[in-house]
C-alpha positions in Angstrom: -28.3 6.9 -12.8 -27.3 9.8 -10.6 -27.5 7.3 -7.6 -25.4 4.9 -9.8 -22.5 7.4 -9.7 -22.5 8.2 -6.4 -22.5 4.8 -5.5 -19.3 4.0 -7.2 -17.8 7.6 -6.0 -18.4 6.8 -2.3 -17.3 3.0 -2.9 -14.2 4.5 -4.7 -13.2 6.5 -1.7 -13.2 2.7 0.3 -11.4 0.9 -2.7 -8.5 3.5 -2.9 -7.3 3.3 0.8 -4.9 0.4 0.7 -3.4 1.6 -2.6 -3.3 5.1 -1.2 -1.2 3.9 1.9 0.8 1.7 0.5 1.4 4.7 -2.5 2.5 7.3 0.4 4.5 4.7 1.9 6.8 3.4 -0.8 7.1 7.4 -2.0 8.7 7.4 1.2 11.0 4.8 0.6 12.0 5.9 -2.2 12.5 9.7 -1.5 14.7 8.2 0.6 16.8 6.0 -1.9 15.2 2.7 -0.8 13.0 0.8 -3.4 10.4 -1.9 -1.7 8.8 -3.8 -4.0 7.3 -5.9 -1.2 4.2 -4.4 -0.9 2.0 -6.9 -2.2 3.5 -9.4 0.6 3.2 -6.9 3.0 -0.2 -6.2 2.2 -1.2 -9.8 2.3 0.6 -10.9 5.2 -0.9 -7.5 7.4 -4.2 -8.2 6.2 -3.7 -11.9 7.5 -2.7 -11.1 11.2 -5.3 -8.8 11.7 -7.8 -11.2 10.5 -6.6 -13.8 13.1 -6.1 -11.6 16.2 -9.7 -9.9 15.0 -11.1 -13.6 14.9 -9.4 -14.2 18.6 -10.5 -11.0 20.4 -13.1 -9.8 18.0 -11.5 -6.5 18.4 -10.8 -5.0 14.9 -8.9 -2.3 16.4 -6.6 -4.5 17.4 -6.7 -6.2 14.2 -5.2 -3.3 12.8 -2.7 -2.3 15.3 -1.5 -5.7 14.8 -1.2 -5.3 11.1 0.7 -1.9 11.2 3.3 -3.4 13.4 3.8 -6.3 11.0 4.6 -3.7 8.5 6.6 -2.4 10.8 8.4 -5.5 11.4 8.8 -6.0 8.0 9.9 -2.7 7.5 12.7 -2.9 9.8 14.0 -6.4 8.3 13.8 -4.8 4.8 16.1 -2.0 6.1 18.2 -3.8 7.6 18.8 -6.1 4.2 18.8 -3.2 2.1 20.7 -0.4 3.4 22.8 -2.1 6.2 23.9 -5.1 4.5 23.4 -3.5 1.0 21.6 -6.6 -0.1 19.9 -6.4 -3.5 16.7 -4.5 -2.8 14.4 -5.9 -5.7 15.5 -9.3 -4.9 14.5 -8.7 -1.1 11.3 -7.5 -2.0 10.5 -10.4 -4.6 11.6 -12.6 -1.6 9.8 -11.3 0.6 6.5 -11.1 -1.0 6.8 -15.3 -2.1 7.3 -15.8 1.8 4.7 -13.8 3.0 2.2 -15.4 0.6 3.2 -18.8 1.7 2.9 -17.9 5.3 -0.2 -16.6 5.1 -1.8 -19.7 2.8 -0.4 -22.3 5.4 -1.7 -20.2 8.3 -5.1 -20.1 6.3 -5.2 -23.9 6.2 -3.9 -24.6 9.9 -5.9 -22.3 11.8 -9.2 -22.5 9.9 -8.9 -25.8 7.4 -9.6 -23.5 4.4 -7.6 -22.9 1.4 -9.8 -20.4 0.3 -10.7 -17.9 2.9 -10.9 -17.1 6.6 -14.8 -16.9 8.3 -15.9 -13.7 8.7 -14.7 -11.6 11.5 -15.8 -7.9 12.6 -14.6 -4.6 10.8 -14.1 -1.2 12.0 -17.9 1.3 11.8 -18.6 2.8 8.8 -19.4 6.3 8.8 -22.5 7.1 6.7 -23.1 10.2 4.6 -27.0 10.8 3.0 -28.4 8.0 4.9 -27.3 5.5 2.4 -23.3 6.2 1.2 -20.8 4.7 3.6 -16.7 5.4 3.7 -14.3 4.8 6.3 -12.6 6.9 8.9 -9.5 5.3 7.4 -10.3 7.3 4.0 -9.9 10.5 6.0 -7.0 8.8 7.9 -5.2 8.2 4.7 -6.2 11.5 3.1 -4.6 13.2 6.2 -1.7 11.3 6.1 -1.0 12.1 2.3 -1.4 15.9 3.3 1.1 15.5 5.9 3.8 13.3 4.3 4.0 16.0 1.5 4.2 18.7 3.7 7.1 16.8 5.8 8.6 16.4 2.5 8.8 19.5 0.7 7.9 22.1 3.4 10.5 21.2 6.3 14.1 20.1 7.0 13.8 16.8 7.8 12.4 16.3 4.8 14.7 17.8 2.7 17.7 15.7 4.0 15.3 12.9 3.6 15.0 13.8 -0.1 19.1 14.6 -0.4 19.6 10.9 0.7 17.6 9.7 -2.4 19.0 12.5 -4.5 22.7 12.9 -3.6 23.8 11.0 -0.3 27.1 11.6 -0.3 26.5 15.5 -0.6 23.7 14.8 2.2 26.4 13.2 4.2 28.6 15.7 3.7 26.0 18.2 5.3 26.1 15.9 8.1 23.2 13.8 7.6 23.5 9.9 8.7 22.3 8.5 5.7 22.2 4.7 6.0 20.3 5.8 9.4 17.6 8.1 7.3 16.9 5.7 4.9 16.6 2.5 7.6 13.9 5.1 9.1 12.3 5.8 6.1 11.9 2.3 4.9 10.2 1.7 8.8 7.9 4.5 7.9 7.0 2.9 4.7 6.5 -0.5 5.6 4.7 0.4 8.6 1.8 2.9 6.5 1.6 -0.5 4.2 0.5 -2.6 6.8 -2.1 0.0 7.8 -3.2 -0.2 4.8 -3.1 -4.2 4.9 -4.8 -4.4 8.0 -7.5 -2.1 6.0 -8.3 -4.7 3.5 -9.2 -7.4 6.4 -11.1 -5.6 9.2 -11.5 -2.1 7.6 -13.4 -3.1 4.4 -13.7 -7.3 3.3 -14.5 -8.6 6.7 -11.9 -11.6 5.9 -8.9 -12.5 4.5 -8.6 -14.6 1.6 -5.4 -16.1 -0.5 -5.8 -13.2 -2.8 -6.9 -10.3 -0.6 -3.9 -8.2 -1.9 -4.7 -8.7 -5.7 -2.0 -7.0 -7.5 -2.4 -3.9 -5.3 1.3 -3.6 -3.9 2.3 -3.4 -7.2 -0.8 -0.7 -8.3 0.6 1.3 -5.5 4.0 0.9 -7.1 2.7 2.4 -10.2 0.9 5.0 -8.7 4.3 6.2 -7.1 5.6 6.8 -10.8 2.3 8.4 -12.1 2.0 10.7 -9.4 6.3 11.5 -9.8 7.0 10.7 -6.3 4.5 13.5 -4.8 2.2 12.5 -1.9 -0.9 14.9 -2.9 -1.0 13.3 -6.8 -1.0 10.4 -5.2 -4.2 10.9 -4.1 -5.2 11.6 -7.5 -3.8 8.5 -8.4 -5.0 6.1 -6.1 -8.6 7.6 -6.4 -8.3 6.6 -10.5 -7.1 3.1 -9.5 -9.4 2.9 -6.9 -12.4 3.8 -9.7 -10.9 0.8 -11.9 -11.7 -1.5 -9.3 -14.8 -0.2 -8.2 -16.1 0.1 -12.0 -15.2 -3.5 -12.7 -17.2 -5.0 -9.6 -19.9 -2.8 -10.8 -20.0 -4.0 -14.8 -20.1 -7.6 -12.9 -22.8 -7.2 -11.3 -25.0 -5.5 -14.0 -23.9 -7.5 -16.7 -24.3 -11.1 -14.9 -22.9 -12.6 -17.7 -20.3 -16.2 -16.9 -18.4 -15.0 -20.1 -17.5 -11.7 -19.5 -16.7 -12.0 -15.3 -13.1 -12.7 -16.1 -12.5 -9.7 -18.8 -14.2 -7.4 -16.5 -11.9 -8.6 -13.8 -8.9 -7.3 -15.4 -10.1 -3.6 -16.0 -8.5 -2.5 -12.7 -5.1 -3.9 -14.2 -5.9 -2.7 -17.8 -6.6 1.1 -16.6 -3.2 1.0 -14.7 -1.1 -0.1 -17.7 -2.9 2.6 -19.7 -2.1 5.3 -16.9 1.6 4.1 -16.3 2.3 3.8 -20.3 0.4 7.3 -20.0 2.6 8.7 -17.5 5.7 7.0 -16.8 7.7 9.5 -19.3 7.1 12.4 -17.4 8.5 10.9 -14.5 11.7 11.9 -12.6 12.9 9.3 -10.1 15.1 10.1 -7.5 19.1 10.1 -8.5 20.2 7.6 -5.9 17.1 5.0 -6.1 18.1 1.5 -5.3 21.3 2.1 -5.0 23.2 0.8 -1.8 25.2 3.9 -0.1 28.9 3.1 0.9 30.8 5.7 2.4 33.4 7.1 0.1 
């Protein structure tokens, strides 16, 4: 029992990494005034160039400096939608997670004839605690960077006028911040700890991609933003509960072996985060200015 528990602890630590980044990532955004609800296509579509340039070179590390810069990229063409042309920002992201599934899907078929899944390709080393519990470097990479983005937050300038320009940015430009410029940063920031954490799922943890490598985790993240009321370190908190979810439903799978139950078991991960958002979500206080385009008075 004991060894049951630490089992799903130490797997928890691996499940919450993509959720955490793409969590500390969007709380960016949206500290900033910027709301990216294209995480799930960013996710998938990370996850998916790391697995082919990991299958090319067999380099994982590559795999996953390949998948931060598609966040990145993605990051910067959300920007530019959202707070230079003032385009719709929910509409961009909705957009831009149908095209990045589609890509991805066609890619899966062209390169490798598979509608399914890629072949497996070679992930980053595990680092093993007691001989027999294993967790990722990127755990303590992510738990770093969630110590760090709330410190830049809340504990220094920068971070305060990034905060104004999601709370007031008209005040904020008044105290001479460049606003539209912040948040365009910001959103790049995001984006780009997203496909970190995209390029985790591939060649940090599964070993492959498949059509539904995301699985509703941009949009876990998105709830874990709200539960954790836009603060980097409950975020951890957050994504460690979600992250326990998952792990507890591929555990009840595999003890209870039974056909009729796999598909209710399934949904626990998306169960647990209704119950913490319904939970939660009232004690929330978004920023002022979220999703709403800045023009210059």
């Amino acid at each position: 029992m004991i060894e049951d528990i630490l089992s799903i602890l130490s797997n928890t630590l691996i499940y919450m990494v993509p959720i955490l980044l793409a969590s500390i990532g969007e709380i960016i955004n949206e500290r900033s005034g910027v709301v990216n609800i294209g995480l799930e296509g960013i996710l998938t579509l990370a996850a998916f160039t790391a697995t082919v340039l990991t299958f090319t070179t067999g380099n994982p590390c590559l795999g996953l400096i390949i998948g931060l810069l598609v966040g990145t990229a993605s990051g910067i063409l959300h920007g530019v939608i959202s707070v230079y042309l003032r385009g719709d920002q929910i509409i961009c992201g909705i957009g831009f997670n149908a095209f990045a599934y589609g890509i991805s899907v066609m890619g899966l078929v062209t390169i490798w004839q598979q509608h399914g899944a890629s072949p497996p390709v070679d992930t980053l080393p595990m680092i093993t605690i007691a001989g027999r519990y294993s967790i990722s470097p990127l755990t303590i990479l992510a738990l770093l960077i969630a110590v760090i983005a709330w410190y830049w937050l809340f504990k220094t300038s920068s971070g305060l006028k990034l905060r104004a320009c999601g709370e007031d940015p008209h005040a904020a430009e008044a105290m001479g911040v460049n606003v539209l410029r912040t948040r365009f940063l910001a959103t790049i920031l995001g984006a780009t700890l997203a496909g970190l954490g995209g390029a985790y799922l591939a060649v940090g943890w599964i070993g492959q991609f498949t059509r539904a490598i995301a699985a509703g985790r941009g949009f876990i993240a998105l709830a874990n933003v709200a539960f954790s009321n836009w603060n980097p370190i409950l975020a951890i908190l957050g994504s460690f509960i979600f992250g326990f979810f998952d792990v507890l439903s591929t555990y009840l799978q595999i003890k209870v072996q039974a056909i009729a139950l796999t598909y209710p078991l399934k949904a626990i991960p998306y169960i647990g985060t209704l119950i913490v958002v319904a939970t939660f979500i009232g004690r929330a206080r978004m920023p002022k200015a979220l999703g709403k385009p800045y023009i210059k008075e």
